[in-house]
N, C-alpha and C positions, 0 to 999 in steps of 0.2 A: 327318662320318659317311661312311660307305663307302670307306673307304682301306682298302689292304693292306698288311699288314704283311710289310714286308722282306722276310722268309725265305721267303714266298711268291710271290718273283718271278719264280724257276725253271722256275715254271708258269704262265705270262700269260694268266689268264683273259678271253681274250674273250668280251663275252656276246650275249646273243639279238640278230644281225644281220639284216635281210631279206634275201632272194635276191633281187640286181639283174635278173636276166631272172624274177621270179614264178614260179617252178618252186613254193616253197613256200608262197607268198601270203602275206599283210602279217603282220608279227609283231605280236602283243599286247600294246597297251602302255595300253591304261586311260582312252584318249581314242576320241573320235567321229574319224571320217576328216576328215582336213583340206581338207574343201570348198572350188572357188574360189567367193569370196564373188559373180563372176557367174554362175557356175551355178544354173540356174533351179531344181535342185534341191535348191540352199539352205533353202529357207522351208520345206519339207518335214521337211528335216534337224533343223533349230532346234527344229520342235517336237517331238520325239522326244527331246532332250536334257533334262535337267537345267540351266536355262538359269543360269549368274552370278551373275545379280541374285538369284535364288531360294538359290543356295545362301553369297550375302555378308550377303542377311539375316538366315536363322539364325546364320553366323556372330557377328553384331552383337547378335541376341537372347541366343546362348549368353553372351559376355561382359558383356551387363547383368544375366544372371541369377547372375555370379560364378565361371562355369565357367573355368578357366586359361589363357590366351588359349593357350598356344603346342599343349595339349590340342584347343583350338578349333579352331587351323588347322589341326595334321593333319588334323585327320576333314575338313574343308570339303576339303583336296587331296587323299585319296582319293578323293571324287566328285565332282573334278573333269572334266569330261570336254572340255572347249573348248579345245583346242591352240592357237590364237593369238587376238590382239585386237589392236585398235586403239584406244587411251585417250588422249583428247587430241593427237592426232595424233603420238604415241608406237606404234611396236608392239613388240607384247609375244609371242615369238616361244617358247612353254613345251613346245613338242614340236617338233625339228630332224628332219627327214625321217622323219617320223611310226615315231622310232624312239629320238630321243637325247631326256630330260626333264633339263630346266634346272627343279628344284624350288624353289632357292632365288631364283630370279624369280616365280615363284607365290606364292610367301611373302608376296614386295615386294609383289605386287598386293593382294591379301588384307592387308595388315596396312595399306597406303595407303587401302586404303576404311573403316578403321574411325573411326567419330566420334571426335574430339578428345575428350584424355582415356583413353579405354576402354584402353589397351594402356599396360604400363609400358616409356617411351622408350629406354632403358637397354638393356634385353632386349633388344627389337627391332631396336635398334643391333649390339649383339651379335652376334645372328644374321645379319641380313643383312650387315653390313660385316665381324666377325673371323669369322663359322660358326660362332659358339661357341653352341648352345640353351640356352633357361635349365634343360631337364632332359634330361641323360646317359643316351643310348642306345643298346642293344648292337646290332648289324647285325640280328640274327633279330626286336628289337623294333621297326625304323624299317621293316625290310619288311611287319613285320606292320600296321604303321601305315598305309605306302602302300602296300599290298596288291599282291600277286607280280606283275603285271605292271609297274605304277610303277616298283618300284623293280628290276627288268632294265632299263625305261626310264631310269632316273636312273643306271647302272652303265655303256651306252652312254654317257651322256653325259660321264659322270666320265672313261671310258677315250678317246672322242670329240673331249672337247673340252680337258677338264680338265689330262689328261696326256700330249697332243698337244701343248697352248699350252707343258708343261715340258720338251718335248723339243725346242722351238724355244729354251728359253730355257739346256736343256745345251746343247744345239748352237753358241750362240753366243759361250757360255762355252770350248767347244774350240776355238775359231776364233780366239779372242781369244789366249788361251794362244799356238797357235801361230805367231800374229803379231808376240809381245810384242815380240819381239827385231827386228823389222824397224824402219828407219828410215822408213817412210810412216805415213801413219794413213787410213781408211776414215771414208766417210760411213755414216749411220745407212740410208741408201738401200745400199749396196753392200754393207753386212755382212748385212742382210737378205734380200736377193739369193744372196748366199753360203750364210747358214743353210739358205733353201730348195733352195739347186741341191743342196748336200748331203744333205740327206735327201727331196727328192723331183728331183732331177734335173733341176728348169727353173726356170725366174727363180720372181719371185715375181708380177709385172705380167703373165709369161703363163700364171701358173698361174691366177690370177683371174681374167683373161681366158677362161680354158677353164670354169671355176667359173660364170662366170656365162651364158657359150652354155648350158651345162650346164642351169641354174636358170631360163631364157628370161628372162634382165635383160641383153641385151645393149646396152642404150643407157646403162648405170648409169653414173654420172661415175666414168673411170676413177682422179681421185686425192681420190675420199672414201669411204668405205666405215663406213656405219653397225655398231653392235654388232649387232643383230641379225642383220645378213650376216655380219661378220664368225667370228663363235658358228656361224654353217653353211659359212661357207668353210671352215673350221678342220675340223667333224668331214667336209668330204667330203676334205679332205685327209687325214684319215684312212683314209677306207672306199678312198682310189686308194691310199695306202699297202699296204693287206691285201690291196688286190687284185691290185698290179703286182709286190709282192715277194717274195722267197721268204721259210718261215716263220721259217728262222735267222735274216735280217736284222729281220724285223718283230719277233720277240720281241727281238733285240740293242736295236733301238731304242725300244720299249716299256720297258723294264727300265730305259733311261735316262732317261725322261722321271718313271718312276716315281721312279728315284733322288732324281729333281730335286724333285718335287713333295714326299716325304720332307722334304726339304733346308729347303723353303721353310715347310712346316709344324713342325717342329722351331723354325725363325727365331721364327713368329709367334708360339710357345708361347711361347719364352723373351721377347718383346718383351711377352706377355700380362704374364707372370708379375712383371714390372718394372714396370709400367703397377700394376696389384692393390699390386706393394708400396709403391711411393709413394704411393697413393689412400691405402693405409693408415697409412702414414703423415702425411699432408698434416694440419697444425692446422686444426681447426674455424673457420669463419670466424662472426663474431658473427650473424651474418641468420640461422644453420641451428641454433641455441639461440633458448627464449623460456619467461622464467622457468624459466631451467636444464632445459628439456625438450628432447632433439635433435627438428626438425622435416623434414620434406624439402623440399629447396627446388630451382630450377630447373623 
């Protein structure tokens, strides 16, 4: 959901960004501010919220009373308002500079807490590993879903994250091209070195490096970097992007990463559609028959 189609590249819609010096004050995006969890303002905060646990329960009541699970989680991620967590010593990072929303991390949260059984495995699969929903909807209907700031939240994160990680991975495809013909070969260290110096003009160990002064993690181990950093290194390589370039190059490079992400999505249709026809085709196996009734098994 929320991809653009082609013909609309001409026009690189970027969308609702905050102003780095606050001239315009924090954009709207459907979450409570992202409190440090030592701020003694914290406990104040919480209760003023809609907390979690309160809105995973109705979740867990709507699905016992039969309502459509994936109907269920929309409404619980519209009022959701808690931008990060820590779950078993996991965090779960659903609002990137209290601007960019990773929706389909919420998902994972939200369908991981439902009791065994309640949710069809399948689906849920679906969703969170191909993006495919079990029901088709138009853009004007998932925003009306997650309700107009959400989803400017989740359009940063798509343009942020989404098709910034594609324009690392055009990039590295033109790099490759142009090498083809040389007699050396590069290590997975030096071409990603290269992808970065090319589209942001510094390695890539000092652009993290500057990421994370940036972020106050400056003690982080410089050669690990978890998904949740990484998901915010990514969109602030973005926002230095809009901010140091001029706007030919920024849309030249957007249009390419759009290109790409186009590319890859096309891939995983055709790999779906292959996947569906072999299922459909595949012989019944005797366990999933009983007295000649098909059963569901797994």
């Amino acid at each position: 959901m929320a991809t653009t189609n082609s013909a609309d590249t001409d026009d690189i819609p970027i969308p609702h960004l905050a102003d780095r010096q606050g001239q315009e004050g924090p954009v709207e995006t459907g979450f409570a501010p992202d409190i440090d969890p030592d701020d003694e303002r914290t406990v104040d905060a919480e209760l003023m919220e809609v907390g979690p646990e309160s809105l995973l329960a109705t979740f867990h009541a709507q699905l016992h009373a039969g309502r459509p699970w994936f109907d269920a989680m929309l409404d619980c991620i519209s009022e959701w308002d808690v931008p990060r967590e820590t779950i078993d010593g996991r965090e779960y990072v659903y609002l990137i500079e209290h601007e960019a929303f990773d929706w389909l991390l919420l998902a994972e949260r939200i369908c991981d807490s439902a009791p065994p059984g309640l949710l069809p495995r399948h689906e849920v699969e679906d969703l969170l590993v191909e993006e495919s929903p079990p029901v088709a909807l138009s853009e004007i209907e998932f925003q009306e879903r997650l309700g107009t700031a959400k989803y400017w939240a989740h359009l940063n994160f798509l343009y942020g994250v989404r098709v910034e990680q594609a324009l690392h991975l055009a990039m590295e495809r033109i790099l490759q091209k142009e090498r083809s013909g040389l007699s050396f070969s590069h290590t997975r260290q030096e071409l990603d070195s290269d992808v970065f110096g090319r589209i942001y003009g510094s390695r890539q160990a000092d652009l993290l490096r500057e990421f994370r002064a940036y972020a106050n993690r400056p003690d982080a181990d410089p050669e690990r970097i978890e998904h949740a950093e990484w998901q915010a290194f990514t969109y602030w390589l973005f926002r230095r992007r809009l901010e140091r370039q001029d706007p030919a190059r920024v849309a030249s490079d957007t249009r390419q990463g759009l290109e790409m992400l186009y590319e890859l999505e096309a891939a995983k249709q055709r790999r779906l559609r292959r996947l569906q026809s072999s299922e459909a085709k595949r012989p019944l196996d005797e366990s999933e028959v009983i007295d000649g009734v098909l059963v569901a098994v797994g």
